[in-house]
Every structure is written in C-alpha cells, then in structure tokens.
C-alpha positions in Angstrom: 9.7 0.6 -0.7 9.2 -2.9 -1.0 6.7 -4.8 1.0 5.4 -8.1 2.4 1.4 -8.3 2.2 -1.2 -11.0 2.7 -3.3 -12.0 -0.2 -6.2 -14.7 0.0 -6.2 -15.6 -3.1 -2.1 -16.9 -3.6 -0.7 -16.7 0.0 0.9 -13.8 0.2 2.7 -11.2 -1.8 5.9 -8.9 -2.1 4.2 -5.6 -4.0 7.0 -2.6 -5.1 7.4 -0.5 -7.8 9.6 0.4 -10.8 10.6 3.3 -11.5 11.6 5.0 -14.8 13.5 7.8 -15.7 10.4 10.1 -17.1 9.1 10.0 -13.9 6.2 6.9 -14.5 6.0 4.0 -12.2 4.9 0.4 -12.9 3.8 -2.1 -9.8 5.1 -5.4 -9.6 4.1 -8.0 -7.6 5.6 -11.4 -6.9 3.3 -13.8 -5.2 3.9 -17.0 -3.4 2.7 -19.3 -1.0 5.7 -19.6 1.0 6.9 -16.6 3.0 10.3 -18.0 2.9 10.8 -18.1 -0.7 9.3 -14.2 -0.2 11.5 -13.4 2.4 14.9 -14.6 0.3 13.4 -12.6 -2.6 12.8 -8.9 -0.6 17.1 -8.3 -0.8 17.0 -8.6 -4.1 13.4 -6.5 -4.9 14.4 -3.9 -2.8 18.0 -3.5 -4.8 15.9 -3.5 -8.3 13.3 -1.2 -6.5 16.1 1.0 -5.3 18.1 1.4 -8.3 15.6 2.0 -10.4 14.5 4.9 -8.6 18.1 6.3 -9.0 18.0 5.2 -12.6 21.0 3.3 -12.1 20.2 -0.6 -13.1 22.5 -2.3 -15.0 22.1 -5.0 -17.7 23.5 -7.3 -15.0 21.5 -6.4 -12.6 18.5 -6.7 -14.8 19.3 -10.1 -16.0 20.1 -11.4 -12.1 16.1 -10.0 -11.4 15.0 -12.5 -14.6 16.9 -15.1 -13.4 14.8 -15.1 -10.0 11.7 -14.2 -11.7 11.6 -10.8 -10.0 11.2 -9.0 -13.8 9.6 -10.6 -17.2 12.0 -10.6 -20.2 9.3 -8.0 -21.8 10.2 -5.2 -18.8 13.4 -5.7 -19.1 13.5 -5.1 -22.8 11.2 -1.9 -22.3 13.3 -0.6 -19.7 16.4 -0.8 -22.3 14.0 1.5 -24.6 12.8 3.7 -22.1 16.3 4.7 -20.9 16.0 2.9 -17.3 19.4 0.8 -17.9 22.9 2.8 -18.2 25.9 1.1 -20.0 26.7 -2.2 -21.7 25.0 -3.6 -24.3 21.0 -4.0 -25.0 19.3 -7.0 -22.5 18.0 -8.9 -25.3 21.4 -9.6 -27.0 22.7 -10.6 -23.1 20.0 -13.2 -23.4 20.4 -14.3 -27.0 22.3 -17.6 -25.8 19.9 -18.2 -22.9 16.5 -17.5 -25.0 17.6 -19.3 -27.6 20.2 -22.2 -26.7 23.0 -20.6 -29.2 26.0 -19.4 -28.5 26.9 -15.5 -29.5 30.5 -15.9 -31.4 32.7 -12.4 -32.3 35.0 -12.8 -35.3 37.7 -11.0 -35.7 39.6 -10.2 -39.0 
C-alpha cells in the first residue's frame, strides 16, 4: 500500500510498489517538496499500485501514470515485456506521436 513518508533530503515522499505477474516487485518512489502535489498524486499511485498487484493495468492506465510522472517511459515498456499489461496494443506505439511529435496514420486499401 501506498504511503506518505518524510525524507530530509527532498521534502517528503510517496514510496509503493509494482508488482509483476512472476511474483517480483519493484519500489517506486515519487518525491516532492509539496505535500499537496503528493497528496493529489496518492489516488492515482494507489490505482497503479493496486492493479498491478491484480495484474490488471491497461495501456491506458499506464500512459495516464506517465503523464503524471508516476511511471518512466522505460517501466512502462518493461511491464509490456514482462506481461504486467493485458489488451490493446504495446505502450511504445501509444506513445509514438507523443515521443516523437508524428502522427501514427492507418491506410487502408
């Protein structure tokens, strides 16, 4: 479970883990000086936290935890690989128009 602990060094800090499906665990931290910026953050941590202990994170919900800094594009991509995300298409091509500034285009015949 997520939670809210002082750190001397940067203010204070939201520590909590992610979980993958063979049973590992990675923590994450997300530091900051202001606890209000923390305290709008813990929803949304304790949803990633949460759902990737049930294995059920999907690529939206991945790309909503970049957005907010929760998650670095690097975990996300791993968790594509290590089978932590279910449905839709890989993360990186979600992010191909972001990461790059181009637009994705499908052509049809």
């Amino acid at each position: 479970m997520a939670t809210l602990q002082k750190n001397s060094e940067k203010g204070n800090r939201i520590f909590w883990r992610l979980c993958f499906p063979d049973g590992t665990s990675k923590p994450k931290y997300k530091n900051s000086k202001s606890n209000v910026i923390l305290h709008d953050l813990m929803p949304d941590i304790m949803k990633i936290e949460t759902l990737s202990r049930r294995s059920e994170i999907t690529p939206e919900d991945l790309i909503r935890a970049l957005n907010l800094k929760i998650i670095t594009f690097a975990t996300a991509s791993g968790s594509w690989r290590s089978g932590l995300i279910r449905g839709g298409p890989p993360v990186a091509w979600l992010l191909w128009p972001k990461k790059f500034g181009v637009a994705l285009s499908c052509r049809t015949a």
